[in-house]
Backbone as JSON, one array per atom type, in Angstrom:
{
  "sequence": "XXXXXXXXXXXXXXXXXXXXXXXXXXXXXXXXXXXXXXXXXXXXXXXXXXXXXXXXXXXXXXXXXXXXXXXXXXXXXXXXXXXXXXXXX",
  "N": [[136.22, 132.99, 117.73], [134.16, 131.48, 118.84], [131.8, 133.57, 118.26], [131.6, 132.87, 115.49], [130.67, 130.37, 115.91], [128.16, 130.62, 116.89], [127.19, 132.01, 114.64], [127.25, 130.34, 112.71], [125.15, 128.31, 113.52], [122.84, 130.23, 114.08], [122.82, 130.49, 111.39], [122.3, 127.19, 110.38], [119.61, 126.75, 111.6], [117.78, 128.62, 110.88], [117.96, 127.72, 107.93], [116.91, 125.36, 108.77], [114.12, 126.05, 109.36], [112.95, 126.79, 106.95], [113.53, 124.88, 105.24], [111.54, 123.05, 107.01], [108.92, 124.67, 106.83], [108.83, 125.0, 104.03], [107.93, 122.28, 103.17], [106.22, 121.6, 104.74], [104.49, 123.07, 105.33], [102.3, 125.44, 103.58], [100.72, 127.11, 101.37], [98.59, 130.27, 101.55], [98.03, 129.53, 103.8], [96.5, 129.62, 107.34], [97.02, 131.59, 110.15], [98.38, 130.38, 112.84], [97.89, 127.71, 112.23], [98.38, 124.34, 112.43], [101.76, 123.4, 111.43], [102.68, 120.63, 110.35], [100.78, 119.01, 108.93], [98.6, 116.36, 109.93], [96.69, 113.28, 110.06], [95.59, 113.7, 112.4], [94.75, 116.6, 111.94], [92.5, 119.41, 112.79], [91.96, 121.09, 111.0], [91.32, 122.66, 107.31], [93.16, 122.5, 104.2], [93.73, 125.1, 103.98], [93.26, 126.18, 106.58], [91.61, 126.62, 107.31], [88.66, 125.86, 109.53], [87.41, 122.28, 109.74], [84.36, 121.42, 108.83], [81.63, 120.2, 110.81], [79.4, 117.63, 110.71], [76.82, 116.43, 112.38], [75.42, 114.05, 111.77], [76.02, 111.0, 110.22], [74.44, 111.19, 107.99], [73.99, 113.54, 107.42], [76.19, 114.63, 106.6], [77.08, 112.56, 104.25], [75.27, 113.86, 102.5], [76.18, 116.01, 102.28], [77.93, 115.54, 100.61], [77.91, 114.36, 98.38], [76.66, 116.43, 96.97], [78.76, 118.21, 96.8], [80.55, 116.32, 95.58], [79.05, 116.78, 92.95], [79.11, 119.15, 92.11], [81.58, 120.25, 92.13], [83.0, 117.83, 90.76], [84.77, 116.18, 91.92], [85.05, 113.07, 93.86], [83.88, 113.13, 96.76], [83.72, 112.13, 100.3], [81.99, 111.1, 103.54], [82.87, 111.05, 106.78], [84.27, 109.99, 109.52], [85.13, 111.9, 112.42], [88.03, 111.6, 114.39], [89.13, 113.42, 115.97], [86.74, 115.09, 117.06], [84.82, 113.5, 116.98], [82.4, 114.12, 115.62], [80.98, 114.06, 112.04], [82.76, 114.86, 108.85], [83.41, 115.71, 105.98], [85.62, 114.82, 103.46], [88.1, 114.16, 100.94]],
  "CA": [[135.81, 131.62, 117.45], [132.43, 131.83, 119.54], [131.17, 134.25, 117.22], [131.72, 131.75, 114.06], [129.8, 129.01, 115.72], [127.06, 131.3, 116.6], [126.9, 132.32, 113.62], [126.83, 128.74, 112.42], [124.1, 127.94, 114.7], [121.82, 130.85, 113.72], [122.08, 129.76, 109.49], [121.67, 126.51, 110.25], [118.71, 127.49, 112.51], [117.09, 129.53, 109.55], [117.69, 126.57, 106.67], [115.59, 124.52, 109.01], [113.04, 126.23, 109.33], [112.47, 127.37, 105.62], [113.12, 123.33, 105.06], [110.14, 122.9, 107.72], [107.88, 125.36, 106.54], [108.75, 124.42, 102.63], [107.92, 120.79, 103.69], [104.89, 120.94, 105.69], [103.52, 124.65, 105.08], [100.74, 125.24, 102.08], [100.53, 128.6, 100.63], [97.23, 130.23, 102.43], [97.42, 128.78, 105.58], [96.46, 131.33, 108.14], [98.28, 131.77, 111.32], [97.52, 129.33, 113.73], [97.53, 125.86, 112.11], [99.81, 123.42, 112.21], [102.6, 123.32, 109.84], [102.91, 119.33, 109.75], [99.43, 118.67, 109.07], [98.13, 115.15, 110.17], [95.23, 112.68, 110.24], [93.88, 114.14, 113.25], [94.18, 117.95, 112.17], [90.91, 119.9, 113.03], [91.76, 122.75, 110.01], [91.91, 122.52, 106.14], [94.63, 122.74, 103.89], [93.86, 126.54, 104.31], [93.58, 126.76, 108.06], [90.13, 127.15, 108.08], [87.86, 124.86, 110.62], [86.56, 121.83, 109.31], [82.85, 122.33, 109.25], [81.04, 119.1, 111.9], [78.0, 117.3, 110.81], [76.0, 115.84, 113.63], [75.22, 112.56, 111.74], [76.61, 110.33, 108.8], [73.66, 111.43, 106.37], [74.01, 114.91, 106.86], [77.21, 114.52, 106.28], [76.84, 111.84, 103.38], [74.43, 114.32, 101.51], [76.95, 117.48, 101.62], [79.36, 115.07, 100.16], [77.23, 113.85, 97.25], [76.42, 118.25, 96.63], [80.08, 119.05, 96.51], [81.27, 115.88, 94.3], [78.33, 116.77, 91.74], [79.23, 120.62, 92.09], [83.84, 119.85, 91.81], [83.82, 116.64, 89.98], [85.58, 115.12, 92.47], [84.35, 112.06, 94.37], [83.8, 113.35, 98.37], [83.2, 111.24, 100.59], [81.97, 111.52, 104.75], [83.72, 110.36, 107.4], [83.86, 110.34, 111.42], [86.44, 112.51, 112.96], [88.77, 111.38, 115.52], [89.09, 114.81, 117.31], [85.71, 115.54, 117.56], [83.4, 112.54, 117.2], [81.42, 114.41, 114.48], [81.63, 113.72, 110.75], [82.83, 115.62, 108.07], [83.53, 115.41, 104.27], [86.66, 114.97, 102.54], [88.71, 113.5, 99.18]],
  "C": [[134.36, 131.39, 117.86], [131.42, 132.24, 118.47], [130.76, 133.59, 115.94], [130.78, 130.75, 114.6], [128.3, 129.62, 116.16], [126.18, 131.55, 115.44], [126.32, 131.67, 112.48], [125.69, 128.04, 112.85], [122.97, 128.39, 114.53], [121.79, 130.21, 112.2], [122.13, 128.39, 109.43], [120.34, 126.3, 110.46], [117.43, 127.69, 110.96], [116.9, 128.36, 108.51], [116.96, 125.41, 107.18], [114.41, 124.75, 109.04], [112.74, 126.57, 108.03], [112.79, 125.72, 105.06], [111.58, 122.8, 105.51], [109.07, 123.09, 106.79], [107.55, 124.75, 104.95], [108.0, 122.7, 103.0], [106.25, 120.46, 104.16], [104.47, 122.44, 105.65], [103.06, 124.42, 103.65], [100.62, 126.66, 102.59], [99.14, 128.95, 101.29], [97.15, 129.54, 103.14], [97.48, 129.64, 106.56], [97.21, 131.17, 109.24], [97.78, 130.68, 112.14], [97.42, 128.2, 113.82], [98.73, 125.64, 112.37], [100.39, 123.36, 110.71], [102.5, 121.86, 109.58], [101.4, 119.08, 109.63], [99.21, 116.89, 109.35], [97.15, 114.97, 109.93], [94.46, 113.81, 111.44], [94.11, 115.87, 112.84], [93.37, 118.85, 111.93], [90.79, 121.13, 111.99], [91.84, 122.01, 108.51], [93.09, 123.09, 105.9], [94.41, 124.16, 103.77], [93.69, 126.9, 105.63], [92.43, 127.07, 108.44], [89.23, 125.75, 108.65], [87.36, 123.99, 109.69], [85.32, 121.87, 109.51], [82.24, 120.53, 109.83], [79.8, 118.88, 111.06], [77.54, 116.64, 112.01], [75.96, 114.43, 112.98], [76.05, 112.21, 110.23], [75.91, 110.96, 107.89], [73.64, 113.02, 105.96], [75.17, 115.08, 106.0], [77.28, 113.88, 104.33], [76.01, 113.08, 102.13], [75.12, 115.83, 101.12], [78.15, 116.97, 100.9], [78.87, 114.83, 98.64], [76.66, 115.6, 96.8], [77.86, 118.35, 96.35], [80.45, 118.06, 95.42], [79.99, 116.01, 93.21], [78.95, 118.32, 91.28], [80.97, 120.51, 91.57], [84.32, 118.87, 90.91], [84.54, 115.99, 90.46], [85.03, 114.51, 93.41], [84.38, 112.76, 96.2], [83.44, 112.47, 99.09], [83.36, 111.65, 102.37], [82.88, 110.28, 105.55], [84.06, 110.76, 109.09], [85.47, 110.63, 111.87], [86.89, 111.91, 114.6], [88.94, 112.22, 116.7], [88.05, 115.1, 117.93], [84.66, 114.36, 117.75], [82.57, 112.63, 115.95], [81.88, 114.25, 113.53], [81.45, 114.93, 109.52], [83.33, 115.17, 106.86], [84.88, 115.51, 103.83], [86.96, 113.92, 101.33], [88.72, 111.58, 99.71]]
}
């Protein structure tokens, strides 16, 4: 009987985490990040570092380069974790 709820215990175990991961994991994400990603987390949706500007305009002017370069509108913005500002959607 033991054995059965063990057993029970480990594949539920397993269908949570492949729920988890399905859920809050993104294909290319390197080792290391967080699976639930949040507002404050300091990686992209690939796990790699957001990159810091020192001020709004630096910031502001790599945002206005990438949405002419992607077609999609960028826009800067002051990070919570760090203080410094960086570019996103």
């Amino acid at each position: 009987m033991s054995t059965l709820v063990v057993l029970i215990a480990a594949m539920a175990l397993v269908a949570f985490v492949l729920y988890w991961s399905g859920r809050y994991g993104v294909r290319g994400r390197s080792s290391g990040t967080s699976l639930r990603r949040g507002r404050n987390a300091h990686t992209t949706v690939t796990g790699r570092p957001k990159v810091p500007y020192a001020t709004r305009d630096e910031a502001a002017a790599q945002a206005r380069l990438l949405s002419q370069r992607d077609g999609v509108t960028m826009s800067p913005y002051q990070c919570t974790t760090c203080a410094k500002w960086h570019v996103g959607h």
